[in-house]
C-alpha positions as CSV (number, residue, x, y, z in Angstrom):
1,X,-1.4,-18.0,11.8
2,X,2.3,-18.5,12.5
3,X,4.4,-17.5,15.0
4,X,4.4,-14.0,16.7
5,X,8.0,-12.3,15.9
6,X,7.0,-8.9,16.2
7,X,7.1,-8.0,19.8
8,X,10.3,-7.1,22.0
9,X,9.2,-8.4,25.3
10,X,6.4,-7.1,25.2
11,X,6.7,-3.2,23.8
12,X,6.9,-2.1,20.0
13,X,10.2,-1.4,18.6
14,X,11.8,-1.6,14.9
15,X,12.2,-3.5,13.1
16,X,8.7,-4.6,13.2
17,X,9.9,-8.0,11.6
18,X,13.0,-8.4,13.3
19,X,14.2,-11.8,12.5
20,X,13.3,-11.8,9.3
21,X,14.7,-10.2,6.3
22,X,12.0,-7.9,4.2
23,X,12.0,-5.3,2.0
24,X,9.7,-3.2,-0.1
25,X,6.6,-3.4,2.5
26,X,3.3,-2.5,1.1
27,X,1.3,-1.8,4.7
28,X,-2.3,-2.2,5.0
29,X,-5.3,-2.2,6.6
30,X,-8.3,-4.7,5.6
31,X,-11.3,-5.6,7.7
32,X,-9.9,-5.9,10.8
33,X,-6.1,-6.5,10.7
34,X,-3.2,-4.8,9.4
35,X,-1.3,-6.4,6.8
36,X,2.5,-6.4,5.4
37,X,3.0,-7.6,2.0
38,X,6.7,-7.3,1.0
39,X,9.7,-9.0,-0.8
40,X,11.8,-11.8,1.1
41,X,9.5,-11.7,4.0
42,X,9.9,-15.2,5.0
43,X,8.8,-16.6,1.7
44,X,10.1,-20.9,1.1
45,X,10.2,-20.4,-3.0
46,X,9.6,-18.1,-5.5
47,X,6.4,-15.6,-4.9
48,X,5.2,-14.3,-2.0
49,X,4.5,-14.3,2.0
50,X,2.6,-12.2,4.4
51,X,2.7,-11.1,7.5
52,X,-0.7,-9.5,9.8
53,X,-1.2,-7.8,13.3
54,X,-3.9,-6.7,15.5
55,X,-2.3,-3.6,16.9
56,X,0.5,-2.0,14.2
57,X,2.7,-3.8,16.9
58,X,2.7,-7.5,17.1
59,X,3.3,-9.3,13.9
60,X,2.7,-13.1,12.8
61,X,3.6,-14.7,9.1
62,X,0.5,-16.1,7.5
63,X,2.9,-18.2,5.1
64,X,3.1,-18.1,1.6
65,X,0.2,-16.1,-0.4
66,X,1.0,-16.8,-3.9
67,X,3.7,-19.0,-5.4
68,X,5.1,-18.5,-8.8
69,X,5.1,-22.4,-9.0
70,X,1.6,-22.0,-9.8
71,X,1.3,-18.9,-12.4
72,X,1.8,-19.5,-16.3
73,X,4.5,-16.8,-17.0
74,X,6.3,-16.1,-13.0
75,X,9.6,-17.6,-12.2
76,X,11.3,-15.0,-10.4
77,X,12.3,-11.5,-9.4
78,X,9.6,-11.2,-7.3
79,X,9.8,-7.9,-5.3
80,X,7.5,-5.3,-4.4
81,X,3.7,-6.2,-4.1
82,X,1.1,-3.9,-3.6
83,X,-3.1,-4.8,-2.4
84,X,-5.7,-3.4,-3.5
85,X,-9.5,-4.0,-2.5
86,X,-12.9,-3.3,-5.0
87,X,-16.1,-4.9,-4.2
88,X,-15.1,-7.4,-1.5
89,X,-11.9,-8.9,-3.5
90,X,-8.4,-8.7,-3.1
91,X,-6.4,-7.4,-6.5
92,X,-2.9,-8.7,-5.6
93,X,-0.2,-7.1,-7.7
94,X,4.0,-7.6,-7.9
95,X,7.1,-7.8,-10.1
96,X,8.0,-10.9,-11.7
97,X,10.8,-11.2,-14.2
98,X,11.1,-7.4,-14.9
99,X,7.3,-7.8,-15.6
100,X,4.3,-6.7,-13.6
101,X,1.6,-8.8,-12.6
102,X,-1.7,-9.0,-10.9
103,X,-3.9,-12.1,-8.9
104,X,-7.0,-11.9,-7.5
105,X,-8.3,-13.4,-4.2
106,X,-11.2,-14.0,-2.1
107,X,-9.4,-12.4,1.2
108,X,-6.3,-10.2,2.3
109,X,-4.2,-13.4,2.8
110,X,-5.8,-15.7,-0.5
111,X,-5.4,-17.6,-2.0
112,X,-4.6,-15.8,-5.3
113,X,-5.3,-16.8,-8.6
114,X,-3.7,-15.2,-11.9
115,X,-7.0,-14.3,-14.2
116,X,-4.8,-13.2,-17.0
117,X,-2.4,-16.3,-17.6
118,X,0.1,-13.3,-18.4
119,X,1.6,-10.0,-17.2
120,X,-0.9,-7.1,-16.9
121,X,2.6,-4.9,-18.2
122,X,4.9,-6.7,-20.4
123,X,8.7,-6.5,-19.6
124,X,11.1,-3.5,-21.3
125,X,14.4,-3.6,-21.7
126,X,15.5,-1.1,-19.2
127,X,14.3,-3.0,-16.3
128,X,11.7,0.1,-15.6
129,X,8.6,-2.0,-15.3
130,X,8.7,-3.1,-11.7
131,X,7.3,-1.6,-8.0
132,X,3.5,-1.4,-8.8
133,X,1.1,0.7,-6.6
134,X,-2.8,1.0,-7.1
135,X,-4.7,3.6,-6.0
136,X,-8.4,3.9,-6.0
137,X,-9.9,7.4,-6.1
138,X,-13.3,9.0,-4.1
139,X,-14.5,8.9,-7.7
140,X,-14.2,4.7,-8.2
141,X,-10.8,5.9,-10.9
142,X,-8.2,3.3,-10.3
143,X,-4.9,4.1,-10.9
144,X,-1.6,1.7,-11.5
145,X,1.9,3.8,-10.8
146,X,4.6,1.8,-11.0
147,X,8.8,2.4,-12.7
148,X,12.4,2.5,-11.3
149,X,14.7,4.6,-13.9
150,X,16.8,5.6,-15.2
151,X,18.6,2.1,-15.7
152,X,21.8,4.5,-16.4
153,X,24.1,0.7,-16.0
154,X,22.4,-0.1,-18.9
155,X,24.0,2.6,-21.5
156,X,25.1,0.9,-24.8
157,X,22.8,-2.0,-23.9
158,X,19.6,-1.1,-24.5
159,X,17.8,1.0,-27.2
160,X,15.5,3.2,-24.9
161,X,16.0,4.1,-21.0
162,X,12.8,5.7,-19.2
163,X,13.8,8.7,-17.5
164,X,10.3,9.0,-16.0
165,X,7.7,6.8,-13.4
166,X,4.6,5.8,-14.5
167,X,1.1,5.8,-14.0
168,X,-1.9,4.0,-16.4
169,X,-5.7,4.3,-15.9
170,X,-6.9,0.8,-14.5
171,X,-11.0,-0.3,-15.7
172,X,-13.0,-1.3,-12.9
173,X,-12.2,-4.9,-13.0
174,X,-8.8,-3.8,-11.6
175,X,-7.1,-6.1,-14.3
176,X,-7.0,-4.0,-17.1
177,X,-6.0,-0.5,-18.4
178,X,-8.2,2.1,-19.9
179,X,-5.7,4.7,-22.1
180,X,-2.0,5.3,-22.3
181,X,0.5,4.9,-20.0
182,X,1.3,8.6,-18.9
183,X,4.7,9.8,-16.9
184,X,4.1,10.9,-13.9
185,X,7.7,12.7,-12.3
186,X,11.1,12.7,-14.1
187,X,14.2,11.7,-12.6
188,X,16.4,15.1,-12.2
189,X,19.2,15.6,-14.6
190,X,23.0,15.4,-14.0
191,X,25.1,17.9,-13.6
192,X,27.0,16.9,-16.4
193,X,23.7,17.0,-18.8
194,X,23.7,13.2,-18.2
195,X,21.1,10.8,-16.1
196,X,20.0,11.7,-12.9
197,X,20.1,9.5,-9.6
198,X,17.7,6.2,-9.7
199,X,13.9,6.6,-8.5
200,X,11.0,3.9,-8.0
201,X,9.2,2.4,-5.5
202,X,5.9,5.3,-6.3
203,X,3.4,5.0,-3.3
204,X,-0.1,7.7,-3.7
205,X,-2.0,9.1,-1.0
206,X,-5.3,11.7,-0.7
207,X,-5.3,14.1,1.9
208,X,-7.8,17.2,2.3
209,X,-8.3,17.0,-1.2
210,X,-4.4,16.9,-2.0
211,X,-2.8,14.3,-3.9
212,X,0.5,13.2,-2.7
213,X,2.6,11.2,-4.5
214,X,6.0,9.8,-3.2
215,X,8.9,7.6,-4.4
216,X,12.1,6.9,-3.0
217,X,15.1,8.3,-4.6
218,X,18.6,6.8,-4.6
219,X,20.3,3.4,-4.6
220,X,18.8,0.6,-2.5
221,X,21.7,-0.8,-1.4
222,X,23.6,2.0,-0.7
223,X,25.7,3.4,2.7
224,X,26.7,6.6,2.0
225,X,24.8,9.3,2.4
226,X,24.8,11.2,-1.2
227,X,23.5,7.7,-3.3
228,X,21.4,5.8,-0.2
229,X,18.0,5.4,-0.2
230,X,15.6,8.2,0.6
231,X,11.8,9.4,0.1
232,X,11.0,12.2,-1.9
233,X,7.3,13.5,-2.4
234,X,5.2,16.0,-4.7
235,X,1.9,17.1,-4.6
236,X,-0.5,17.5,-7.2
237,X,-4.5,18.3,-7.6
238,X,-5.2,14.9,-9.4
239,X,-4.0,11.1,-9.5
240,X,-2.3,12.2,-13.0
241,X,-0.7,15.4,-11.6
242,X,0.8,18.2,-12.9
243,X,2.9,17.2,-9.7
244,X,5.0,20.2,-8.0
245,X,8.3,18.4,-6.4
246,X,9.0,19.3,-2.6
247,X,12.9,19.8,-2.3
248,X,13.8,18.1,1.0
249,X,13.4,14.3,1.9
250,X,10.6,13.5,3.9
251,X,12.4,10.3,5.1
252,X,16.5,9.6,5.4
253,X,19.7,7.8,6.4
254,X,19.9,8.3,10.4
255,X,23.1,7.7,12.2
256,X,22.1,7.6,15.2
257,X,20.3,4.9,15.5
258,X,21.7,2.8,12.2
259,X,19.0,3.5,9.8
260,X,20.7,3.5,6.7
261,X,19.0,3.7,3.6
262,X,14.8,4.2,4.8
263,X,12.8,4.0,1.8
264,X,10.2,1.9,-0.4
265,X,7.7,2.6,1.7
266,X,3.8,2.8,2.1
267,X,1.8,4.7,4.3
268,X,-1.7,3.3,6.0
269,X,-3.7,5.6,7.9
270,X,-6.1,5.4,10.7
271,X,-10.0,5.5,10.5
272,X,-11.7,8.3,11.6
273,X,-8.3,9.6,12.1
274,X,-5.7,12.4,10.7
275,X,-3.3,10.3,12.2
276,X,-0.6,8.4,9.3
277,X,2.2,5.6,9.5
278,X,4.7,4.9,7.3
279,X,6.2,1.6,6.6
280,X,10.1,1.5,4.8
281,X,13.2,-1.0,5.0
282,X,16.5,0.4,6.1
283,X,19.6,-1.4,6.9
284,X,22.7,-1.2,8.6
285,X,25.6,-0.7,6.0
286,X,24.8,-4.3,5.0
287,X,21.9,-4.1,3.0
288,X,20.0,-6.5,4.8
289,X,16.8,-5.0,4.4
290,X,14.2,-5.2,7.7
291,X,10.7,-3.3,8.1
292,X,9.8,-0.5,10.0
293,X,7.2,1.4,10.7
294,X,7.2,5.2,12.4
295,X,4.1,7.5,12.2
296,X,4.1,10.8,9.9
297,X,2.2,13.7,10.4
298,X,1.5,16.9,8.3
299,X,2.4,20.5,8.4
300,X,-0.3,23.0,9.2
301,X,-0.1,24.3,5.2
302,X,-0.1,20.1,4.1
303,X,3.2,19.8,3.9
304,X,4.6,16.4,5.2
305,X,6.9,16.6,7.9
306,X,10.1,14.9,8.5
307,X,9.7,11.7,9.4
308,X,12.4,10.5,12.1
309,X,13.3,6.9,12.4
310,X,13.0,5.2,15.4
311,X,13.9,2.2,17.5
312,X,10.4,2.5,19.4
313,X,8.4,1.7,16.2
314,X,4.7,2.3,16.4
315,X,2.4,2.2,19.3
316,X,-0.3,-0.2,19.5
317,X,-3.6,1.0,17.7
318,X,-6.3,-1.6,17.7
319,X,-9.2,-2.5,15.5
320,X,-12.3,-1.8,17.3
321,X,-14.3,-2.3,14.4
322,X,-14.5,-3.3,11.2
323,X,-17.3,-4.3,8.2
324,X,-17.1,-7.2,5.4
325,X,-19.5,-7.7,2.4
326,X,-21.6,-11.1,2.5
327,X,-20.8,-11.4,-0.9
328,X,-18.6,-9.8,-4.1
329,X,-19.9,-6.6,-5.7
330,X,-20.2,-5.3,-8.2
331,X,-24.2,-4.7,-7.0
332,X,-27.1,-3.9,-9.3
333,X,-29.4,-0.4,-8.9
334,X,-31.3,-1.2,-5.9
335,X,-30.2,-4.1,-4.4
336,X,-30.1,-5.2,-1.1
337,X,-26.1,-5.1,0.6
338,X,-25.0,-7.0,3.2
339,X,-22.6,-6.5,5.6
340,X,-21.0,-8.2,8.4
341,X,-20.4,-6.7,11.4
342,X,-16.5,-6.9,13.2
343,X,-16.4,-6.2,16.8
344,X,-13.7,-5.8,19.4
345,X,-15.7,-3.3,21.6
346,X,-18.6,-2.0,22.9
347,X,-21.4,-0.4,21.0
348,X,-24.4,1.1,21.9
349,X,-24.9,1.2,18.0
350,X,-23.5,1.3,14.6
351,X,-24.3,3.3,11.7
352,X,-23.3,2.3,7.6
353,X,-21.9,5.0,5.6
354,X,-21.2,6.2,2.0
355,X,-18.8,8.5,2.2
356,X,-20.9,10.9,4.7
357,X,-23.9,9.8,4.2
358,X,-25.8,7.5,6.8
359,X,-27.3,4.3,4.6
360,X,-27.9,1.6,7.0
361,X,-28.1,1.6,11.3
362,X,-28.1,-1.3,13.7
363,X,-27.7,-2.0,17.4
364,X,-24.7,-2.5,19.0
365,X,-25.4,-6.3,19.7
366,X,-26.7,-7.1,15.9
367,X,-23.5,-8.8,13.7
368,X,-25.4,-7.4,10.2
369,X,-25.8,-4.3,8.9
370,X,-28.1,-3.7,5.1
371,X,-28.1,-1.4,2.5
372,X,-31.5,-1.6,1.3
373,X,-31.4,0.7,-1.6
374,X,-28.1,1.0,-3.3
375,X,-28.0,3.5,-5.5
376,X,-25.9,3.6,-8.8
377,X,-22.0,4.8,-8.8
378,X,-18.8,4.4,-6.4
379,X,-19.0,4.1,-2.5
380,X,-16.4,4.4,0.2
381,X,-18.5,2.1,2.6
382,X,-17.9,2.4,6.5
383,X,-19.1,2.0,9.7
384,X,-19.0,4.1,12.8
385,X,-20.1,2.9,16.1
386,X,-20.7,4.4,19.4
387,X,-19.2,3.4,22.2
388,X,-21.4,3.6,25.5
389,X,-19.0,6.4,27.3
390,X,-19.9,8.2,23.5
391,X,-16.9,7.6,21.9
392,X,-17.1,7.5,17.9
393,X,-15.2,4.3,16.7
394,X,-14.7,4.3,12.7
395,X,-14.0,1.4,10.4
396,X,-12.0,0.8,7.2
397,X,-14.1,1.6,4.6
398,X,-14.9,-0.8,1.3
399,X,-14.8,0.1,-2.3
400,X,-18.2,-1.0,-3.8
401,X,-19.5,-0.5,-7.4
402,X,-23.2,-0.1,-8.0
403,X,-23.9,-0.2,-11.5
């Protein structure tokens, strides 16, 4: 790993990245680090870089992930990547060219390798196709959002302009659709009868059985308040909607501290935890982008609250524990699942979950943990260990296919 950038002698504070422009972030959590993949971001040519911490806090650049030099079809425009994990690999996917594509990898950090030799959506006029998300469901649905319209600059230009995001049904091998791309919210109308203000950058959460899907509304680039950058939200009781709109910004320009323009964001959220953090660019007037992260909470009735933008940044929350398969799903009707065990604490033992039910136990000093029995259809796979004061420590859980 690089050099560590992230900390401000020694305490968290925004942006996250501080001496390096970055943009777009896509936050998460895999095995037993955090990850940041985002555009600009320290990358030395076309494609991608990454950046990983221990603790939300500290960051360091793992270099570049994926260079266009080495895809078929990628030269440029490369914003806004997105990760996605199913049965122990990495499903990498970004803009490229007004196109979107997807690589696959053998780890959060690569390498990645481009299965298709082509864009998994092809490029439209409009400049819409760009800003992928994936999101898997309890159910082993995957889902692609992606879409920034209306392209109102592009009036007279162009035959068609999409006034709506999208969202298309992914098949299980993460690299390929299953039905018609389907809208998912419309950008609101002018007052004039004319197009609305821009939206993209769609990011999809599950909460308590609520499905939450956000974008940020807006122009990028923007200082004054009425056009810069802010995230919206609806809620919905499906991946595909019908999606009801909440009216107020969950996330927007504040003065105080220079946070102009706070959106394209992600959210990652804690095992074992209702306890959420957002990660957004601002800028200060100058649209040099940097990351940030803040945490976000919920409303008693599941409504998000405000999210206020900080110069303190996150505080430092730790892996404790975390599980990796031995090797890549998917896994056959009764086969035997291995798992390797992550440690950066104490247990007196650790138990192996789908979903809520206990499949697999081991002592705390054992570094395996088996699923003898698999049995057919989608896992959320976990562990949860317990520490010897009886604290229960969760980990990330993986996506596995049994078939």
């Amino acid at each position: 790993m690089g050099e560590t950038l992230g900390e401000h002698e020694g305490k968290p504070g925004n942006p996250v990245i501080p001496d390096v422009r970055a943009a777009d972030p896509h936050i998460a959590l895999l095995g037993d680090r955090y990850y940041i993949y985002a555009t600009e971001a320290g990358k030395t040519e076309p494609g991608f870089a990454l950046w990983s911490s221990p603790d939300l806090r500290s960051w360091s650049s793992e270099g570049m992930i994926y260079r266009f030099a080495e895809s078929r079809w990628a030269r440029g425009r490369d914003w806004a990547p997105c990760i996605a994990e199913r049965n122990g690999r990495y499903y990498f996917y970004f803009s490229a060219d007004d196109r979107i594509g997807v690589a696959v990898g053998d780890s959060p950090a690569g390498p990645f390798h481009d299965p298709l030799g082509a864009p998994l959506c092809p490029y439209k006029d409009d400049i819409s196709v760009i800003d992928p998300m994936a999101f898997i469901d309890d159910d082993g649905e995957a889902y692609l959002y992606w879409g920034a319209v209306p392209a109102a600059w592009l009036i007279g230009k162009v035959t068609d302009i999409m006034t709506t995001l999208s969202v298309r049904k992914l098949n299980r091998d993460m690299i390929s659709f299953d039905g018609p791309e389907l809208p998912t919210v419309e950008t609101p109308s002018s007052a004039s009868g004319g197009y609305g203000p821009h939206v993209e950058a769609s990011f999809v959460l599950k909460r308590d059985g609520v499905y939450y899907l956000m974008w940020s509304h807006g122009s990028w680039n923007a200082a004054d308040d009425e056009n810069a950058y802010r995230v919206m939200y609806a809620t919905g009781p499906s991946p595909l909607g019908p999606w009801t709109k909440q009216p107020a910004p969950i996330l927007s320009t504040c003065r105080d501290i220079d946070a102009i323009g706070p959106g394209h964001h992600s959210v990652v959220q804690i095992p074992g935890r209702d306890e959420w953090f957002v990660a957004y660019h601002n800028h200060k007037g100058d649209a040099d982008r940097r990351v940030c992260i803040d945490r976000m909470e919920f409303n008693a009735d599941g409504t998000i609250k405000t999210v206020i933008p900080t110069r303190e940044g996150p505080p430092p929350h730790s892996i404790r524990l975390a599980i990796a398969l031995e090797r890549y799903g998917p896994f056959e009707h009764g086969a035997e699942i291995r798992f390797n065990i992550i440690m950066h604490d104490e247990f007196s033992h650790i138990a192996l979950f789908a979903g809520d039910t206990e499949i697999g136990r081991s002592s705390g000093g054992e570094r395996r943990l088996l699923w003898r029995s698999a049995t057919v259809g989608f896992h959320h796979v976990s562990a949860r260990g317990r520490t010897p004061s009886g604290e229960t420590v969760c980990s990330a859980a993986l996506n596995i296919d049994v078939v």
